[in-house]
ChimeraX commands (.cxc) that place a marker at each C-alpha (Angstrom):
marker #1 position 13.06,17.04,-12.94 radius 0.5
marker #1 position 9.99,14.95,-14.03 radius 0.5
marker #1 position 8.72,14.58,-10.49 radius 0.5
marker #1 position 8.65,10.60,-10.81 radius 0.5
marker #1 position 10.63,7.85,-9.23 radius 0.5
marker #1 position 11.39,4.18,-11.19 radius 0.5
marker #1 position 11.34,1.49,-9.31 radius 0.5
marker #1 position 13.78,-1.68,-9.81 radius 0.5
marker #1 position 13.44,-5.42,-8.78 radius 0.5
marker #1 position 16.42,-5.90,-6.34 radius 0.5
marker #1 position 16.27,-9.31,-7.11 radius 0.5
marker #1 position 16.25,-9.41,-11.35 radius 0.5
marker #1 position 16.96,-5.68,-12.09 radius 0.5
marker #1 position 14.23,-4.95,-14.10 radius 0.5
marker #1 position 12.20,-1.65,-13.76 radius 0.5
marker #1 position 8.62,-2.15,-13.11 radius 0.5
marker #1 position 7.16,0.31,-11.21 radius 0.5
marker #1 position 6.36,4.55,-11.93 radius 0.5
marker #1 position 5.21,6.63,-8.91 radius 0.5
marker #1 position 5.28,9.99,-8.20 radius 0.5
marker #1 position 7.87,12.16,-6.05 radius 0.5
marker #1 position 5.83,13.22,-2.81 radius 0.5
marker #1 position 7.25,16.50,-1.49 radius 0.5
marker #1 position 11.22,17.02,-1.14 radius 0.5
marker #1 position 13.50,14.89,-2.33 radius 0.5
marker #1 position 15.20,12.31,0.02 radius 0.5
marker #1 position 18.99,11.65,0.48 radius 0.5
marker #1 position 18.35,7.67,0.59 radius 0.5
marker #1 position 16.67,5.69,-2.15 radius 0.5
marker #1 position 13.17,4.62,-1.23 radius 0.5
marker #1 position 12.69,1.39,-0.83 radius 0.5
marker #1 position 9.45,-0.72,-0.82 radius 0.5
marker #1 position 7.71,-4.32,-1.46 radius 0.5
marker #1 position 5.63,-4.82,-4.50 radius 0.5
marker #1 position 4.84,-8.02,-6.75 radius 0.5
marker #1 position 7.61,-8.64,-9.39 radius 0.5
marker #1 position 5.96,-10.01,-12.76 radius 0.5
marker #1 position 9.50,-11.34,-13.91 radius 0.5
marker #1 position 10.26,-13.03,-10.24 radius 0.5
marker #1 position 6.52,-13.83,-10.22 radius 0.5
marker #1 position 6.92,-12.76,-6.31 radius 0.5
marker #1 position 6.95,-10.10,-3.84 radius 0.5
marker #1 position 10.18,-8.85,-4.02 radius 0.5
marker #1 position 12.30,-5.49,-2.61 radius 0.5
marker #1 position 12.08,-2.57,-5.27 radius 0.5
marker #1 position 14.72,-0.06,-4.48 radius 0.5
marker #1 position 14.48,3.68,-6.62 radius 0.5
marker #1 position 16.54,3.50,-9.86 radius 0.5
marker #1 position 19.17,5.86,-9.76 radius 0.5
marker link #1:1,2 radius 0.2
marker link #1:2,3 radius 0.2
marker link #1:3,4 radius 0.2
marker link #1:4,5 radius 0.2
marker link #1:5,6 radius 0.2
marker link #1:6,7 radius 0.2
marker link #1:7,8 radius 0.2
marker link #1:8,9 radius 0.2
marker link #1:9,10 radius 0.2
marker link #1:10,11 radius 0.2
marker link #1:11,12 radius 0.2
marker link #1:12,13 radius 0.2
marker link #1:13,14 radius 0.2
marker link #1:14,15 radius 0.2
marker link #1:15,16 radius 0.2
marker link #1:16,17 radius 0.2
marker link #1:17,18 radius 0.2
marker link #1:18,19 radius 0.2
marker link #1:19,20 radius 0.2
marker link #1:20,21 radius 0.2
marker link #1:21,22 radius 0.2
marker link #1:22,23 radius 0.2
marker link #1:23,24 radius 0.2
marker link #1:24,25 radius 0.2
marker link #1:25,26 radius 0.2
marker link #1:26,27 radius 0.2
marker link #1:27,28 radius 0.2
marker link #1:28,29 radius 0.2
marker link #1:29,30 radius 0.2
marker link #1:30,31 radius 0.2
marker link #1:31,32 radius 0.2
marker link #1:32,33 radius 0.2
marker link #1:33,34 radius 0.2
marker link #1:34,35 radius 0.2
marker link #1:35,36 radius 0.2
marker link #1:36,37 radius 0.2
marker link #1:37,38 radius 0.2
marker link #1:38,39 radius 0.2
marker link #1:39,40 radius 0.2
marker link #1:40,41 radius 0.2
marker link #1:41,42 radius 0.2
marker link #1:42,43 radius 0.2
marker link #1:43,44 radius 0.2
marker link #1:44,45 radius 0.2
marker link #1:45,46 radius 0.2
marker link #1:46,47 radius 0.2
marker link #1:47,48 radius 0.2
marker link #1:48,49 radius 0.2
view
């Protein structure tokens, strides 16, 4: 395990985001809003599986 978590446009699909696993691993994907450079707007990222 690398201890990072990629993050995917819901919207287009493509992976833009890196962060870093923060303590035990969850059974549902985080989720979070954060600017989309493809979409050009703030958009859902869900974690890649």
């Amino acid at each position: 395990m690398s201890g990072k978590i990629i993050l995917c446009c819901d919207r287009c699909g493509s992976r833009n985001y890196v962060t870093p696993v923060g303590g035990k691993q969850a059974t549902v994907r985080f989720t979070v809003k954060k600017f989309c450079s493809q979409c050009n707007a703030h958009t859902e990222h869900k974690q890649s599986i």
